[in-house]
C-alpha positions as a printed Julia matrix, in Angstrom:
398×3 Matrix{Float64}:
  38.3     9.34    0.35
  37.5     7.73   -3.33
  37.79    4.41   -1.23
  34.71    5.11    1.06
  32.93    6.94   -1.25
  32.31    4.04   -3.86
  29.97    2.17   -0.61
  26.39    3.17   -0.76
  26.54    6.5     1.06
  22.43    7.39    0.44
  19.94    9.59    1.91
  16.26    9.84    2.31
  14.46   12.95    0.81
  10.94   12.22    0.72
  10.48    8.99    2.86
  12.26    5.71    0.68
  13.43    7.28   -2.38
  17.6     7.4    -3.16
  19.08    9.76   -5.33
  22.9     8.54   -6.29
  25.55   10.78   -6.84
  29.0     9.32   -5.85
  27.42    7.16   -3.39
  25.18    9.63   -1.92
  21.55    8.65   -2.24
  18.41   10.09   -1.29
  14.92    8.92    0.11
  12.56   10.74   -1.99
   9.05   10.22   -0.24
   9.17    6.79    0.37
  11.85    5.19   -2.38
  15.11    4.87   -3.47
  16.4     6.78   -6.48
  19.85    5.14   -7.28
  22.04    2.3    -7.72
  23.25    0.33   -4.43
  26.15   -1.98   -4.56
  24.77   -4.35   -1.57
  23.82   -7.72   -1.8
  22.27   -9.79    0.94
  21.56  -13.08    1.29
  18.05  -14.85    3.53
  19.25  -18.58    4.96
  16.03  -20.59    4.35
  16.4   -23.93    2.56
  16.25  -24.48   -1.64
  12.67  -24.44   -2.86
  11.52  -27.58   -3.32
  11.43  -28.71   -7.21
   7.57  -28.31   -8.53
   5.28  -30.84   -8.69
   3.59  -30.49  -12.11
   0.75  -32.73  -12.2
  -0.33  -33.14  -15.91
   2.46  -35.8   -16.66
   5.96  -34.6   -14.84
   7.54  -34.9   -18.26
  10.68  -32.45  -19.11
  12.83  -30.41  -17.3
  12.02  -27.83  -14.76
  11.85  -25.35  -17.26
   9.57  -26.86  -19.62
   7.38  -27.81  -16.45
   7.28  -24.04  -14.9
   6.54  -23.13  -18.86
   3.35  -25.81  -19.14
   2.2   -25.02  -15.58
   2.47  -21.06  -15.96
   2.33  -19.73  -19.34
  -1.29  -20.24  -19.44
  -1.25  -17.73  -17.01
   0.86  -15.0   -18.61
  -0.95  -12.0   -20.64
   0.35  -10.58  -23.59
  -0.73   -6.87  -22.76
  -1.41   -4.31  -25.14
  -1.8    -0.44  -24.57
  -2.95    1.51  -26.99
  -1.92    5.54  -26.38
  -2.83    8.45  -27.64
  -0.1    10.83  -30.12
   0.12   13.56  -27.66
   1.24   10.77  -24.51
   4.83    9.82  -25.16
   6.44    8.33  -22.56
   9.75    7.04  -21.88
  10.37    3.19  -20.81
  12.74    1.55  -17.95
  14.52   -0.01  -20.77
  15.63    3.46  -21.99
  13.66    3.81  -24.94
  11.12    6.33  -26.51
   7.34    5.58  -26.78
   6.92    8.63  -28.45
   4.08    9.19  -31.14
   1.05    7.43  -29.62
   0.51    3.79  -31.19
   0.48    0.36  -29.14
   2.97   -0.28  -26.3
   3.23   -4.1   -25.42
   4.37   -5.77  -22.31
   3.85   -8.51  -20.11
   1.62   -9.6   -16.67
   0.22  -12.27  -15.06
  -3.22  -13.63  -13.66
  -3.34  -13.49   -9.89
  -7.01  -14.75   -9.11
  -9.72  -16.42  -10.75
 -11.31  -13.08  -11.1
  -9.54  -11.9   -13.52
  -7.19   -9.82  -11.74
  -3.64   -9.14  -13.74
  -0.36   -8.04  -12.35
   1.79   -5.76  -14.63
   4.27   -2.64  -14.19
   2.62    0.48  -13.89
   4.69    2.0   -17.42
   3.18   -0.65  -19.38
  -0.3     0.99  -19.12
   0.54    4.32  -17.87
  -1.42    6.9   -20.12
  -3.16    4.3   -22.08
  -6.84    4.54  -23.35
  -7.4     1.39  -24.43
  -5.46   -1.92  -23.19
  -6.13   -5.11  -24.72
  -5.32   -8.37  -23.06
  -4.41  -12.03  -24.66
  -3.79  -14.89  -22.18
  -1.34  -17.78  -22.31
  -1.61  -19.37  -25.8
  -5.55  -17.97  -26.78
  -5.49  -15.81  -30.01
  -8.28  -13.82  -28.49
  -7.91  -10.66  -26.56
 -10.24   -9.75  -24.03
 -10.29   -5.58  -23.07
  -9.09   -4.96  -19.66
  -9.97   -1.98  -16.88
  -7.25   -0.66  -14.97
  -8.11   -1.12  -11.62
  -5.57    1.14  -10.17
  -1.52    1.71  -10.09
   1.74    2.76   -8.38
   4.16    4.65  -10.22
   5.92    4.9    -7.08
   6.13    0.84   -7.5
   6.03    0.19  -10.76
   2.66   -1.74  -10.35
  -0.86   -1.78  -12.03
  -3.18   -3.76  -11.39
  -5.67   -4.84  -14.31
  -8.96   -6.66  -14.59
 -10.71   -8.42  -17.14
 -14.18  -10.31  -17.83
 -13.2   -13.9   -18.67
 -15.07  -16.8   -16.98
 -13.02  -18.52  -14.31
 -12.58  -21.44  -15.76
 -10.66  -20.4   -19.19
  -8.53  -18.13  -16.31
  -4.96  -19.71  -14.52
  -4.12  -17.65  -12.28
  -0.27  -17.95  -10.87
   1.35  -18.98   -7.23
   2.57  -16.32   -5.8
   5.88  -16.65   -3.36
   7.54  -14.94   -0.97
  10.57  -12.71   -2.16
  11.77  -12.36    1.54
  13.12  -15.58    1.18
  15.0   -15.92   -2.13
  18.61  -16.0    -2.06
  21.19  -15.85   -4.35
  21.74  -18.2    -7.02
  18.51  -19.45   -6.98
  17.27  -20.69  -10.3
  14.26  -18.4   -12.09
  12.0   -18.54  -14.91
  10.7   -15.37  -16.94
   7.98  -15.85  -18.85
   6.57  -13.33  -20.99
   6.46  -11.12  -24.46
  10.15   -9.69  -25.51
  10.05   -7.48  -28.53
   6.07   -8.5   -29.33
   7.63  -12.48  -29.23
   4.5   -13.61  -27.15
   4.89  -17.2   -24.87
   8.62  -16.45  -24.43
  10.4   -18.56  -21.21
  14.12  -17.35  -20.6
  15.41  -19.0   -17.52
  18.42  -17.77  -15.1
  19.66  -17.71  -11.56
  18.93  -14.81   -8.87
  22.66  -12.68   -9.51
  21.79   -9.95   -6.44
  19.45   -8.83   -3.99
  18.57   -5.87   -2.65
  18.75   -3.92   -5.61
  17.42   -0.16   -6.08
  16.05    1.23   -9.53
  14.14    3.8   -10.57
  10.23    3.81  -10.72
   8.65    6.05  -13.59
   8.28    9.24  -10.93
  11.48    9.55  -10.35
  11.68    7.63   -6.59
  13.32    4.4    -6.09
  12.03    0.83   -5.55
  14.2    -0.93   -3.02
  14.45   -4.37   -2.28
  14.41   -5.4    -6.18
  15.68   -8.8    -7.33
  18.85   -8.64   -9.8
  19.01  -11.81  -12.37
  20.61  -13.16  -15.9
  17.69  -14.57  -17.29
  17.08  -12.96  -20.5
  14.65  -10.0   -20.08
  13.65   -7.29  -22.88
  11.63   -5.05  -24.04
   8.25   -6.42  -23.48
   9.05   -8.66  -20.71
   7.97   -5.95  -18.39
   5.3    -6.88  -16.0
   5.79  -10.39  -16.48
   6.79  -13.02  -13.85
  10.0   -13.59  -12.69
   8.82  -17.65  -11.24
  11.26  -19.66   -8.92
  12.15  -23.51   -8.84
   8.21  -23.9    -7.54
   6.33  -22.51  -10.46
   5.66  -19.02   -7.64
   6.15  -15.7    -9.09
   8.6   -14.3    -6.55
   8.79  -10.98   -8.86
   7.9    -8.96  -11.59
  10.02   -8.68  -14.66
  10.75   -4.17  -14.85
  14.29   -2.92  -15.66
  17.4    -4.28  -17.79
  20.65   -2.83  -17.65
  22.13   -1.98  -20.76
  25.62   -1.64  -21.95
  27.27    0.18  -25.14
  24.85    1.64  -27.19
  22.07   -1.45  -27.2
  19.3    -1.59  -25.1
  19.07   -5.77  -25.45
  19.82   -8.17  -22.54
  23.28   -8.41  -21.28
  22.12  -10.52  -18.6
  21.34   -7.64  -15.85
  17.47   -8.08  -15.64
  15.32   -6.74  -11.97
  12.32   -7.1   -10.73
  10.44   -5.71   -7.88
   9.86   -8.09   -5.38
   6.23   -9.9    -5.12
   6.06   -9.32   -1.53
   6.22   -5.45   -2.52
   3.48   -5.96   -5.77
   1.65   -7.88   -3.02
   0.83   -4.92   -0.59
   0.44   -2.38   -3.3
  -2.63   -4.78   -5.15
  -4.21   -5.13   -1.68
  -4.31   -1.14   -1.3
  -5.2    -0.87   -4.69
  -8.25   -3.74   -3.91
  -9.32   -1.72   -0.69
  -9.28    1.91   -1.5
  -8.57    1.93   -5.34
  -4.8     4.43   -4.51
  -1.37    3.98   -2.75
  -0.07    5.86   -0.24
   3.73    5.79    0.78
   5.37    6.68    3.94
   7.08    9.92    3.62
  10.0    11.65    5.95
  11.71   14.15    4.0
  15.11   13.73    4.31
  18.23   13.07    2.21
  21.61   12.29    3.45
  23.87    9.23    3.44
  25.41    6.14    5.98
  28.13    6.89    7.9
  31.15    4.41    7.7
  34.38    5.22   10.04
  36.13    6.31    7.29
  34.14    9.05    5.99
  33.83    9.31   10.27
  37.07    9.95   10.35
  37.16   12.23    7.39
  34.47   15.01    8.14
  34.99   14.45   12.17
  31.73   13.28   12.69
  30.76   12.44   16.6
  29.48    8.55   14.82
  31.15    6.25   12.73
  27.47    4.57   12.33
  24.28    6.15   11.26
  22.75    8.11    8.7
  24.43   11.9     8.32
  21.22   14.14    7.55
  22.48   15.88    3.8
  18.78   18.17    3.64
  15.92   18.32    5.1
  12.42   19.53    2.8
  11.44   22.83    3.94
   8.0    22.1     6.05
   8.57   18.33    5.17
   7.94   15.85    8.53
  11.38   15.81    9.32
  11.63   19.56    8.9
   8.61   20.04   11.41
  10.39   17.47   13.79
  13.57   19.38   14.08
  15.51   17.49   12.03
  18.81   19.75   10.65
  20.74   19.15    7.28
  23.88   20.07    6.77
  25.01   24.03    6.54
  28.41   23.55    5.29
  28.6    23.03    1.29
  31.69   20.51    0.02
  32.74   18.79   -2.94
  32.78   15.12   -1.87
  34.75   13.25   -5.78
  32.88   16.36   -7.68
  29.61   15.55   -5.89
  28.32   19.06   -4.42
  26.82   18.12   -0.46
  25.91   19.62    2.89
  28.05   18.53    5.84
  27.19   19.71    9.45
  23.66   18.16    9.89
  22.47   15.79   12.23
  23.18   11.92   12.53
  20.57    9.58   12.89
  21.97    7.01   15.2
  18.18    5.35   16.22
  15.09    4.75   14.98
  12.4     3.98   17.99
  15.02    2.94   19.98
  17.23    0.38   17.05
  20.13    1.03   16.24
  20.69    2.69   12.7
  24.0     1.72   10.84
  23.11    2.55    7.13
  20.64    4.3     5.23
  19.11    0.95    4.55
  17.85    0.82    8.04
  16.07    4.15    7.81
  14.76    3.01    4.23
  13.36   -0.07    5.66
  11.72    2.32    8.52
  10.05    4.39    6.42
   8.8     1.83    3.67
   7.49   -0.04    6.76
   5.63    2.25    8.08
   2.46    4.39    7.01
   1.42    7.75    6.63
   0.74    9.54    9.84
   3.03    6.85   12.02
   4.85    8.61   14.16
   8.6     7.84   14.71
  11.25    8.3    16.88
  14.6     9.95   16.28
  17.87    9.98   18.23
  20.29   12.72   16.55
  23.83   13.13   17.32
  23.96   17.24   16.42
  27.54   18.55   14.72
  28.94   19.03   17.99
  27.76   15.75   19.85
  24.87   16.56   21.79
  22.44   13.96   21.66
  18.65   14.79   20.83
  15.25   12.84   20.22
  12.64   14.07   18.2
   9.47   12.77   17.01
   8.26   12.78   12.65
   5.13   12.25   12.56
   5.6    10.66    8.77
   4.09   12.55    6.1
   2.12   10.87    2.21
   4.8    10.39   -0.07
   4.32   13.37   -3.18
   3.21   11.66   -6.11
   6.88   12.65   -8.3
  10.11   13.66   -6.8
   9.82   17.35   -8.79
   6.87   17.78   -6.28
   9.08   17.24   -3.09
């Protein structure tokens, strides 16, 4: 038992989110709330080293740090006393004052990537670029709790504006070496560099849902790195700079940085661009993957799938006929529902973890509709239909 419960045993409560509680996990409307232990690799070929073209002088690092810190914004967001708020990196913002973070320019319009928390709840946000001793006031444009992504704006002429390559995160692998660039502790122009430790990371995004997908590395990131680019071997942002890991009673770098994925920033600035908000996918689920041995242990008709925990009263799935469990057990002190359905296929695939129902759902949009195949409690097979629902905009609200 204690063996197969330490693999990620997750669930999906409102369409992508993971809650973690000895392995289980849920998919709160759309992300995952929790801590996964997998790691997976893409096979592409090693980025090619960059090409800097003002000279080629010094190492990679100091090359990525000429070509791209002119594009890096020291962000400041100035809050009001009655808004504190609590960072990714564990710590009050209490009290009002200036928060400062990290982003970087995307276009020659003036468009700036940054986390969401950095300018959450902020009146006034002030932006500095690369090594100018100017700020320049910025509009939020629009932003994704659910992501950890804002999107900012401001009115510089194009030429004084660098905006960053962005890459693709899909094909990063593991060991790969990266470059942060941005603002620890108020230390503006800082470049840390690292490998890629992990992929497909989950952490928590400031309403309480998960962001899956997210990059794990040991370059030094802080307080005030967040929103800033995590940049590959070709000067492309292939993330952005959001959570550190602490240990002991610090919350400084002990070389467990993530960030979310650009591909994932990438889709949630388009939406933002188009309609100015973000939806999410939403099912309405939790519950957890099925390995043989927990199989074995509950005598479950599957040793592969996802073993339906709850379903949200007049959620999608709920409307669908999806069950949860009946049964309550104490699973290593972890109180959960056994009995429910198994999801063994997802429009006809194959599902073997939750990770293949969290992909589903993140891939998908509101309103989609998708196709079950449940193994009930005593075997009988059944398909039902979700139509998928808009991800609530905090887990309290699902």
């Amino acid at each position: 038992m204690r063996r197969f419960l330490r693999s990620p045993f997750g669930s999906a409560l409102l369409g992508g989110a993971v809650v973690a509680a000895f392995g289980w996990v849920a998919i709160a409307a759309g992300l995952v709330e929790g801590k996964s232990t997998s790691t997976t690799t893409v096979a592409e070929p090693p980025a090619a080293p960059i090409d800097v073209k003002d000279g080629g002088e010094g190492n990679v690092v100091n090359q990525i740090y000429r070509r791209d810190g002119r594009g890096v914004a020291f962000i400041q967001a100035s809050r009001p006393a009655e808004e504190p708020t609590v960072n990714p990196f564990g710590e009050p913002e209490g009290g009002g004052g200036v928060a400062t973070g990290s982003g970087f320019l995307i276009d020659k319009e003036g468009h700036i990537v940054t986390n969401n928390h950095v300018v959450e709840g902020a009146t006034k946000v002030e932006v500095t670029l690369g090594s100018e001793s100017n700020s320049h006031p910025a509009e939020i444009v629009g932003a994704d709790p659910a992501s950890d992504v804002a999107l900012l704006k401001v009115d510089v002429p194009a030429g004084r504006l660098h905006p960053l390559e962005l890459g693709d995160s899909s094909k990063v692998q593991v060991g790969d070496p990266v470059v942060a660039i941005g603002n620890p502790f108020g230390l503006d122009r800082t470049v840390t560099s690292g490998i890629v430790s992990a992929l497909q990371r989950q952490i928590e995004a400031p309403n309480g849902f998960s962001i899956a997908h997210v990059i794990q590395t040991d370059a030094a990131i802080n307080p005030g790195n967040s929103g800033g680019p995590l940049i590959d071997a070709s000067g492309r942002v292939i993330g952005i700079n959001s959570q550190i890991q602490t240990g002991g009673g610090g919350n400084g770098n002990v070389g467990i940085g993530f960030a979310v994925p650009i591909n994932t920033a990438r889709d949630v600035v388009k939406q933002i661009q188009r309609t100015g908000t973000v939806e999410h996918a939403y099912i309405g689920i939790t519950g957890g993957s099925v390995t043989p041995a927990l199989a074995e242990a509950l005598k479950l008709p599957a040793e592969k799938g996802v073993l339906v925990n709850e379903v949200v009263k007049d959620g999608p799935a709920d409307k669908a006929g999806v069950k949860g469990g009946e049964t309550e057990a104490t699973i290593e002190g972890a109180q959960v529902r056994i009995g429910g359905d198994i999801i063994v296929e997802i429009d006809g695939k194959p599902v073997i973890s939750m990770e293949d129902v969290i992909d589903a759902v993140d891939g998908a949009d509101p309103g989609d509709k998708m196709e079950l195949t449940l193994l009930r409690d005593n075997g009988d097979e059944k398909t039902v239909t979700v139509t998928l629902g808009v991800r609530p905009a905090s887990i309290e609200e699902g």
